[in-house]
C-alpha positions in Angstrom: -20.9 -20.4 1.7 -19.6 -16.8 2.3 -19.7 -13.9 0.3 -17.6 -11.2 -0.3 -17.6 -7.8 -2.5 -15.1 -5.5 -3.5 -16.8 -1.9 -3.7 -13.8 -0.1 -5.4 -14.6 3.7 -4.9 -11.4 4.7 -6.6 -8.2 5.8 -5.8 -5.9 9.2 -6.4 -2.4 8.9 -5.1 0.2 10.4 -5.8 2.0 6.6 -7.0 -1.3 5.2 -7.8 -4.4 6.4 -10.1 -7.4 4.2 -9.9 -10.5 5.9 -11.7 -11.5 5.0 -14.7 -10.7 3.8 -17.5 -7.5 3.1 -14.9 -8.1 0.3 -12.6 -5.8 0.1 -9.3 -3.9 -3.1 -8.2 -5.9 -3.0 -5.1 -9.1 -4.7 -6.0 -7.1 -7.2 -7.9 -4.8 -7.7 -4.5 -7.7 -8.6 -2.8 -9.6 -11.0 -4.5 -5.8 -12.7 -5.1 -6.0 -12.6 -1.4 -8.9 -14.4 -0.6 -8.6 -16.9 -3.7 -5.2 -17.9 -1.9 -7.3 -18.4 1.4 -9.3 -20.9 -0.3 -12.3 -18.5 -1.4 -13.9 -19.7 -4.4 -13.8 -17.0 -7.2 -17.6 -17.4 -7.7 -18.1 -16.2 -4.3 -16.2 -12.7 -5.1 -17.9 -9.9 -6.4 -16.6 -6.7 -7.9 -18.7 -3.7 -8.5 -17.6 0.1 -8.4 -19.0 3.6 -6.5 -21.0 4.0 -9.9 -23.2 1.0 -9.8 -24.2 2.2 -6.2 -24.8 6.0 -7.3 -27.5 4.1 -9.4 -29.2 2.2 -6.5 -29.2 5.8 -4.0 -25.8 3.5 -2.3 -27.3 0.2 -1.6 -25.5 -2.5 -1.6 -27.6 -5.7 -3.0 -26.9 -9.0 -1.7 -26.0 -10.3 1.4 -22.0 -10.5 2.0 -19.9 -11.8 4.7 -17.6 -8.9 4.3 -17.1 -5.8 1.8 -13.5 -4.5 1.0 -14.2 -1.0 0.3 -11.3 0.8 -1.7 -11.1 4.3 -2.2 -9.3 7.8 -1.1 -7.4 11.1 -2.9 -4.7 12.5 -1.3 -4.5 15.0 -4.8 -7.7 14.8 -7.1 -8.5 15.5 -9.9 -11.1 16.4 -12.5 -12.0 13.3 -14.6 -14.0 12.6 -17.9 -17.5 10.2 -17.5 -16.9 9.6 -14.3 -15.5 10.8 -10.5 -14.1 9.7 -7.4 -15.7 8.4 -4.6 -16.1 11.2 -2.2 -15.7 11.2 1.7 -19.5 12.3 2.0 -20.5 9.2 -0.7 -18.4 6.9 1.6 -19.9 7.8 4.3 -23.3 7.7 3.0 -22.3 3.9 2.1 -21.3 2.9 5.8 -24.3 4.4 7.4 -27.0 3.2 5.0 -25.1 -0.4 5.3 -25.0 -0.3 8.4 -26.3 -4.6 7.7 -22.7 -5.5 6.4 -19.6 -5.8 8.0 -17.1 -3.5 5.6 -13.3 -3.4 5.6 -11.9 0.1 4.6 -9.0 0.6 3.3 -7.2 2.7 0.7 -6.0 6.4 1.5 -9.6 7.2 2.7 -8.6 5.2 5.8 -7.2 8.0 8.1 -10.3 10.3 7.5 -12.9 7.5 8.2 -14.6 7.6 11.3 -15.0 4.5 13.5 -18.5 2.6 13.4 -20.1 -0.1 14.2 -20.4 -2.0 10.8 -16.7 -0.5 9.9 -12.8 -2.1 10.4 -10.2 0.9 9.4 -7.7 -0.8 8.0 -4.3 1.2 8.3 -2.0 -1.7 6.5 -3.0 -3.1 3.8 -6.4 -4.1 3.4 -5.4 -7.6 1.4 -3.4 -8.6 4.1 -6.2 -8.4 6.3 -8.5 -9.9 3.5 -6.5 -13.1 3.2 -6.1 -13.4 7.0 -9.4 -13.1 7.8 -10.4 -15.3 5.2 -8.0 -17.5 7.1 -10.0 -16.9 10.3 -7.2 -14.6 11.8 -7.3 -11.3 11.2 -4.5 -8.9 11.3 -4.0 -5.4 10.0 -0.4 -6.4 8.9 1.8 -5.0 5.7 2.2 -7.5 3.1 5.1 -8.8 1.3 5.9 -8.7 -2.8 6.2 -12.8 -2.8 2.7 -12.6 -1.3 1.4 -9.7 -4.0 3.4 -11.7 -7.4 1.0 -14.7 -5.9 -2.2 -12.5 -5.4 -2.3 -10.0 -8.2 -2.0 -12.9 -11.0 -4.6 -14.6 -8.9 -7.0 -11.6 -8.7 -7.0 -11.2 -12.1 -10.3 -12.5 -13.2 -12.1 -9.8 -11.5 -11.0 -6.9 -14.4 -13.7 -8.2 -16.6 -16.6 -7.2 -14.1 -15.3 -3.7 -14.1 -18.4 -1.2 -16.0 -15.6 0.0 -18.8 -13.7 -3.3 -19.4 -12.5 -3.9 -22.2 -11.6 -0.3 -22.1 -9.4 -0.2 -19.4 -5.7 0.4 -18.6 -4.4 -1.1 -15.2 -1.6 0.2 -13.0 1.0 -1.9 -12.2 3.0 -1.6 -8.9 6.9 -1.8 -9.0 7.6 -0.3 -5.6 6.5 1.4 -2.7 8.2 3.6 -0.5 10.1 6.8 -1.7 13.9 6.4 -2.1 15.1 9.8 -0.9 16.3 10.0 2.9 14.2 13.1 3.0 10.7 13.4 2.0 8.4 16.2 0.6 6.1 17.5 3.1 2.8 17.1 1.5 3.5 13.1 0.5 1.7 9.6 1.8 4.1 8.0 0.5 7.0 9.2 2.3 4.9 7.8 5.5 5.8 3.9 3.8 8.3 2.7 6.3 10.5 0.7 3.7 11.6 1.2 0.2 11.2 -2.0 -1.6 10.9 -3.2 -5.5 9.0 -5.9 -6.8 11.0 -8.8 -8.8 10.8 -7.9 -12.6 9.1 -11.9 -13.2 5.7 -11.2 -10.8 5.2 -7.9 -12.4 5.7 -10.0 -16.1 3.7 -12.7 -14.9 0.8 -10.3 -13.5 1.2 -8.5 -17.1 0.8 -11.9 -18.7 -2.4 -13.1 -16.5 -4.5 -9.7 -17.0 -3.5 -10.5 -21.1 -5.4 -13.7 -20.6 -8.5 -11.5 -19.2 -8.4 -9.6 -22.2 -6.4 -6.5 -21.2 -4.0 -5.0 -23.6 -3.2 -1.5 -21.9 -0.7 -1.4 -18.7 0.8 1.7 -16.7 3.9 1.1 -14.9 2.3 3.4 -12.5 2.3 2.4 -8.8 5.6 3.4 -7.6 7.2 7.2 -6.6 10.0 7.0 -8.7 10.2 4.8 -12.5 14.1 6.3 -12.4 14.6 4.7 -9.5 13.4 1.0 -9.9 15.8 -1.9 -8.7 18.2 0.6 -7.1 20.5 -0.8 -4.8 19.5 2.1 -2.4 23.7 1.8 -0.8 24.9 5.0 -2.7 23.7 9.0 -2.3 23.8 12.1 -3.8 22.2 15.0 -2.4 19.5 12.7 -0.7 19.1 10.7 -3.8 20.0 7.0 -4.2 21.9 5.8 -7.5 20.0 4.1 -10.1 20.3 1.0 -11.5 19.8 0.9 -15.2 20.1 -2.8 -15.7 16.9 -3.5 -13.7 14.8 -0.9 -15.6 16.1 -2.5 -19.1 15.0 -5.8 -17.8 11.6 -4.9 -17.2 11.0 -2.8 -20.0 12.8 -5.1 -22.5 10.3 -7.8 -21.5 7.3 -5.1 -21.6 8.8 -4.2 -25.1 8.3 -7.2 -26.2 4.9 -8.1 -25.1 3.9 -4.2 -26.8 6.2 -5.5 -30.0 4.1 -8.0 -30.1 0.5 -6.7 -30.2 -0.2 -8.3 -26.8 -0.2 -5.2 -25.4 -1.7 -2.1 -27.5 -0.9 0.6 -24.5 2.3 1.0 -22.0 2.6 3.6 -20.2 4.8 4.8 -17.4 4.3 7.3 -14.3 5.9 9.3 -11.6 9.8 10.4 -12.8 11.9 11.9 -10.3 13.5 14.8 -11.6 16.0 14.7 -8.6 16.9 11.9 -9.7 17.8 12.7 -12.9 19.1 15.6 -12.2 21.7 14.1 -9.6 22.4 10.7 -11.6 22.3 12.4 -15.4 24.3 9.7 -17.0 22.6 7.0 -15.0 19.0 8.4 -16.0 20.1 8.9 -19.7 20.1 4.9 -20.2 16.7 4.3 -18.1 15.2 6.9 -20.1 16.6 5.2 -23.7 15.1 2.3 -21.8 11.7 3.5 -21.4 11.4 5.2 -24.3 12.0 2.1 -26.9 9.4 0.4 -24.9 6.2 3.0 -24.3 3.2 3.6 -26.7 4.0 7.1 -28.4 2.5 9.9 -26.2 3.2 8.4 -23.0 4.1 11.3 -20.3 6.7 11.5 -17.2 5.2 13.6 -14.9 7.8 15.4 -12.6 6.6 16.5 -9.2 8.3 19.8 -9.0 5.2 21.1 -7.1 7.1 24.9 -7.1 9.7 27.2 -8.5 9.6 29.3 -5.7 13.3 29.0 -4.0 11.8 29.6 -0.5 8.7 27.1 -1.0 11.7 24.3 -2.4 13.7 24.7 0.8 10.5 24.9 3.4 8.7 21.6 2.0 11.7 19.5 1.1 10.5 19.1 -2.1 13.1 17.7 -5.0 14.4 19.9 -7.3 15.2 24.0 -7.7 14.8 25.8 -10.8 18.0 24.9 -12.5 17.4 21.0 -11.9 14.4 21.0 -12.8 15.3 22.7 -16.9 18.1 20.6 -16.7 15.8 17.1 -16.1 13.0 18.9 -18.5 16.1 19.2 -21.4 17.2 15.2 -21.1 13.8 13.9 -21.4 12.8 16.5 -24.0 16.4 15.2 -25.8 16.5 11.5 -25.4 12.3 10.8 -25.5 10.6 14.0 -27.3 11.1 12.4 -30.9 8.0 12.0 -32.9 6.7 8.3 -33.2 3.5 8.1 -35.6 3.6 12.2 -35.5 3.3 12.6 -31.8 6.3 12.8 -29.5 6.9 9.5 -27.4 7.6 10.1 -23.8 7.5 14.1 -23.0 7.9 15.3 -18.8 4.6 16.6 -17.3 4.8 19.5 -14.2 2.7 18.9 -10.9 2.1 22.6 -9.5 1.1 22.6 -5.6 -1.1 25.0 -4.2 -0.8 25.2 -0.5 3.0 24.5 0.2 5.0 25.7 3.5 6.3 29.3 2.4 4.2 30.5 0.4 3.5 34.2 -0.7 2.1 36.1 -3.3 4.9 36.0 -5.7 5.0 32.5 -5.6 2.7 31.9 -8.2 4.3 34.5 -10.1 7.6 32.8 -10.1 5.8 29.6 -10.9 4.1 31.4 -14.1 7.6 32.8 -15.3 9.4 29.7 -14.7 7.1 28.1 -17.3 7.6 31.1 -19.8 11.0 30.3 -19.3 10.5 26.7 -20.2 8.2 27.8 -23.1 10.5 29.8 -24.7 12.9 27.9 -24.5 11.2 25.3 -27.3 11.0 22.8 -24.5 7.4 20.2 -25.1 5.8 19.7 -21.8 2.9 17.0 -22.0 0.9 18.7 -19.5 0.7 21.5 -16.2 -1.2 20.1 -13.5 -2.0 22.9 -11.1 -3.8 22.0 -7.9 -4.5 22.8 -4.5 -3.1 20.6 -1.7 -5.5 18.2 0.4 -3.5 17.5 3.2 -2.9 14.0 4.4 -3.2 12.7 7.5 0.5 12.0 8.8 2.4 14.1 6.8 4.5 17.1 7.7 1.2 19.7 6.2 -1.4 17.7 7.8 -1.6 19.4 11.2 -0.2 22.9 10.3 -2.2 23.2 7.5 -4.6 26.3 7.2 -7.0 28.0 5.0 -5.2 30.0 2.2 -6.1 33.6 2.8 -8.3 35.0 0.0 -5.7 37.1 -1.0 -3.5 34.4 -1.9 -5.6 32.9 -3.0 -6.8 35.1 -5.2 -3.2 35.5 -6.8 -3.0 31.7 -7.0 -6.2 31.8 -9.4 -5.3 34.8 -11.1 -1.9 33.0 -12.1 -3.0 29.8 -12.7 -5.8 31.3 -15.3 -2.4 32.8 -17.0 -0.6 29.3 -17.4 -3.6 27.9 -18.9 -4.5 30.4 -21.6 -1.1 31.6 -22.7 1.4 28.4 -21.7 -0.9 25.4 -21.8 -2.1 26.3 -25.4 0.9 27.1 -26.9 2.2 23.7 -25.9 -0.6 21.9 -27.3 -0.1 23.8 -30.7 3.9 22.4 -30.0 2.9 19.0 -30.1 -0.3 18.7 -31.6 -0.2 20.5 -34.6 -3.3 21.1 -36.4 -3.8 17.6 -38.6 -2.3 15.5 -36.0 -4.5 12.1 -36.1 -5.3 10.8 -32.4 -6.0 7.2 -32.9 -8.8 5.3 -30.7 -10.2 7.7 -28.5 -13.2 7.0 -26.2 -15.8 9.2 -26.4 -17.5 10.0 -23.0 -19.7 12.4 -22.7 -22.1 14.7 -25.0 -22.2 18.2 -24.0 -23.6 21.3 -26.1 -23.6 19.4 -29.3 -20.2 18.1 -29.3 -18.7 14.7 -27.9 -16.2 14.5 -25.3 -13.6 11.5 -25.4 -10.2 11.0 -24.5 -7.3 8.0 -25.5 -7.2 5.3 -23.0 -3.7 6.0 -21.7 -1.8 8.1 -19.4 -2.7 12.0 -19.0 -4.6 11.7 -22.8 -5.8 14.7 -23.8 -9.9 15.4 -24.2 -10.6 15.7 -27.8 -14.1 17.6 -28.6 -15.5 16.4 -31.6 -19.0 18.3 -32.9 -21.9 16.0 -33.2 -23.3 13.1 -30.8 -20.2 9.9 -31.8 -22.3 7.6 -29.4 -19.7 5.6 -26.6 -17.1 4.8 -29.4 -13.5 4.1 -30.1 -12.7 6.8 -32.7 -9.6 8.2 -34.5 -9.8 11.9 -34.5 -7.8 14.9 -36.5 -6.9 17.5 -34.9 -8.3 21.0 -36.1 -7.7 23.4 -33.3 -6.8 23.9 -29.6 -8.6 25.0 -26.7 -7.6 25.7 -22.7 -7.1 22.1 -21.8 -8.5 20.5 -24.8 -8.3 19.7 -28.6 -10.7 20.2 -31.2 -11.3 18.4 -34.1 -13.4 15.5 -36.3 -13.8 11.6 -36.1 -12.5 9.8 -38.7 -13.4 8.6 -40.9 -15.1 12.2 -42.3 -17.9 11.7 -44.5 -19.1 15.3 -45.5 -22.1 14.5 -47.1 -23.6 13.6 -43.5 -21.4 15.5 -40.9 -22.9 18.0 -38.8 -22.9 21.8 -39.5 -20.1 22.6 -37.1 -17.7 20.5 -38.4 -16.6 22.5 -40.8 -17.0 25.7 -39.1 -13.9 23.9 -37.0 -11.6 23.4 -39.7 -8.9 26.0 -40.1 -9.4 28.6 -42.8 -13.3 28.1 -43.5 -15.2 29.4 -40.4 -19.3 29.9 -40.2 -19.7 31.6 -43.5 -17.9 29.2 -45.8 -19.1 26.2 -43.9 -22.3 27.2 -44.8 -21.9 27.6 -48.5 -20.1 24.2 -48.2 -23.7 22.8 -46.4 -25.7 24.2 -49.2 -22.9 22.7 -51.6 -24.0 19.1 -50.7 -24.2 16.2 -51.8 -20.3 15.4 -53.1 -20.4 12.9 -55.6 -16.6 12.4 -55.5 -14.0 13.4 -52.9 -12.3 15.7 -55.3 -15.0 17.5 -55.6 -15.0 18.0 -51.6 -11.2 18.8 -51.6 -12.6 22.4 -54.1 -14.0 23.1 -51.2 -10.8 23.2 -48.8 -8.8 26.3 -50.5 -6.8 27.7 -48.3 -7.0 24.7 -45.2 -3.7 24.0 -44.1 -1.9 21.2 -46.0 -1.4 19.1 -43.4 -5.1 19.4 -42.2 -6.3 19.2 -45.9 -4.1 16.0 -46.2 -5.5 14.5 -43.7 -9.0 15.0 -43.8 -8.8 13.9 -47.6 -7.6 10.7 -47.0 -10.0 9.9 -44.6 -13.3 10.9 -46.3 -15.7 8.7 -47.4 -18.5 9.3 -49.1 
């Protein structure tokens, strides 16, 4: 009987996040695929890059064929874990070199040819479920085909290492709607816009629920605004959107959430041309989205640059004055507080490495987001990186090394958003006694624990003692660069390390300690004498989560 693994090494699209605790469609496409050839689900296997890292990348097991998944076109930094890398690929083909393996994913196009390896440039379930078939062909597939093969592929979520603490990303469409594309983007390289049907993304939603999944991101696709467009009417490049097909889905998604079937939703990738062009349009998909979501869900907005002369060299989607304007509506329409912490708030993607750039680029870019700043408008979060160019696209070939110079400015800048914009906007929607519910703590590091919520862009909370891998609530305290500060609940001060205390606003080292040698409490009153001064809201907080 044949064998076959899927060796997801994660992926980092710009439509698509795959590393953990997100899980891509892909896997789940191709074991769909090959259970619709007539492969028996017992003879799939599902492992990830971090079961190999243990075993020096040796696969066990002898397998007819791996389907190895993986590629960034943008990464990231990520808590517990990382992406696979080209060099870790790599390593896993040659020291293979026994199995036949299938690669696909955005890694494709910087993969060498081997003996042991089949590039596949389409989509690698296509060519999983023909060659299951006996016929292989590196073919695009259909969304009929995919509403079949992701409810089918299901199964194989519960042999991922974090399940149950996973969130999967759900494809709507592929394809960017715009006639004109940024430079930088894969996506713009998809030869058709289509949509999936609103039922196969419901019914894929309703099959992982069976699994035991109960978070989703409405992630793979370039444009949320967009979804269901009819794509026969323009402005400025940008089709008009359809806000009946975005209340469909999300009424049904609303439900399931309403319900307590699903415990996350999240959404991903707005296009603030979109909005910016199609205001009243956008207005009812963002009342839409926002009724449905989990409370601190997070649009980014690929603005990628402020810079006028950058904008008109990459194509990219919006100028300055879009941009505040699509910033404002979703700040108006989604920014109200659900549970204390604002519902659906934009995020910015910054671009290092863009056509046109100078040195007062990232400058501009810097004042831009004073400007947004001081204007009282909540941005979930800046992501600043440096372009990887992508094979195909419009930067691939003329792309060069940054002088150091630039460079230099770039860093220089980018060390200015974080301490002076980025903090001020956690303190904007954060404030100090905020409560983060269920956070997964990650990693221990310097006597404090590292964890994060299991949703979209969640911020790392950094919690002092060792919390052990745990779902934990946490107040908030205090703000760092990138991060928040603060204590797991519940607080039991009778037993909580020395630092805690030293974190809470308006005690510091010297009081903590007086409050260490002030132990045991017998009662919790007699823990709140020792909070004079702590903010109310922290105080408040803290008190009505201690046990003793």
């Amino acid at each position: 009987m044949k064998k076959y693994l899927i060796l997801d090494c994660y992926v980092d699209e710009p439509a698509c996040l795959g590393v953990p605790p997100f899980i891509s469609p892909y896997p789940r496409y191709i074991a769909g695929a090959l259970v619709e050839a007539g492969i028996d689900p017992a003879n799939i296997t599902y492992i990830t890059i971090d079961t190999l890292r243990e075993n020096d990348y040796l696969i066990d097991g002898d397998y007819h064929y791996v389907f190895l998944i993986g590629g960034a076109s943008v990464p990231g930094k990520y808590l517990g874990t990382k992406i696979g890398t080209l060099s870790e690929i790599n390593r896993i083909i040659n020291k293979n070199s026994r199995l036949n393996i299938v690669a696909g994913g955005v890694v494709n196009r910087a993969l060498s040819p081997a003996g042991n390896l089949v590039i596949v440039m389409n989509d690698p379930e296509m060519y999983a479920h023909t060659l299951a078939l006996g016929r292989p062909v590196d073919s695009a597939r259909t969304y009929p085909e995919i509403d079949k093969w992701a409810a089918a592929g299901s199964f194989i979520v519960k042999d991922h290492p974090w399940f149950p603490h996973i969130i999967c990303e759900m494809e709507t469409g592929r394809g960017c709607p715009r006639l004109q594309h940024c430079s930088f983007c894969p996506e713009g390289l998809v030869r058709s816009v289509q949509f999936r049907d609103t039922r196969g993304v419901i019914d894929e939603t309703l099959s992982l629920i069976k699994q035991g999944v109960t978070r989703f991101r409405i992630g793979r696709q370039p444009d949320i605004i967009q979804y269901g467009s009819r794509l026969d009417v323009y402005k400025q490049g940008f089709p008009q959107p359809e806000p009946s097909a975005v209340a469909e889905l999300f009424s049904e998604l609303g439900r399931l959430r309403t319900s307590g079937a699903i415990k996350v939703l999240n959404v991903d990738n707005g296009n603030p041309g979109s909005i910016a062009n199609w205001p009243d349009h956008s207005a009812k998909i963002l009342h839409s989205i926002a009724s449905a979501v989990t409370e601190g869900d997070t649009l980014p907005f690929g603005i990628e640059s402020f810079d006028q002369r950058v904008f008109a060299k990459n194509n990219l989607k919006v100028n300055m004055e879009e941009s505040l304007f699509a910033l404002r509506m979703v700040n108006e329409i989604c920014g109200s507080r659900r549970n204390g912490i604002p519902v659906l708030l934009p995020g910015i993607n910054l671009i290092q490495g863009l056509r046109g750039e100078t040195a007062d680029t990232f400058k501009i870019n810097y004042e831009a987001l004073c400007r947004i700043a001081n204007e009282g408008l909540m941005v979930k979060r800046i992501n600043i990186r440096r372009l990887q160019p992508y094979p195909g696209t419009a930067l691939y070939d003329e792309s060069g090394r940054t002088p150091p110079a630039l460079l230099k400015r770039f860093e220089y800048y980018k060390g200015k958003i974080r301490d002076e914009i980025d903090n001020s906007m956690l303190k904007l929607i954060y404030p100090a006694g905020t409560i983060l519910r269920r956070n997964l703590m990650l990693d221990y590091r310097d006597g404090y624990s590292l964890g994060k919520q299991i949703a979209s862009y969640s911020i790392t909370v950094k919690v002092p003692g060792e919390t052990g891998r745990l779902l934990s609530d946490v107040i908030i305290t205090g703000h760092r660069e990138l991060s928040l500060s603060g204590l797991a609940l519940p607080f039991n001060p009778n037993t909580a390390p020395s630092r805690s205390f030293e974190t809470i606003p308006g005690i510091g080292r010297d009081r903590g300690s007086r409050i260490i040698l002030a132990r045991p409490f017998s009662t919790t009153g007699e823990f709140a004498d020792q909070l004079k001064g702590v903010p109310d809201r922290v105080k408040m907080g803290l008190l009505e989560n201690t046990v003793l």
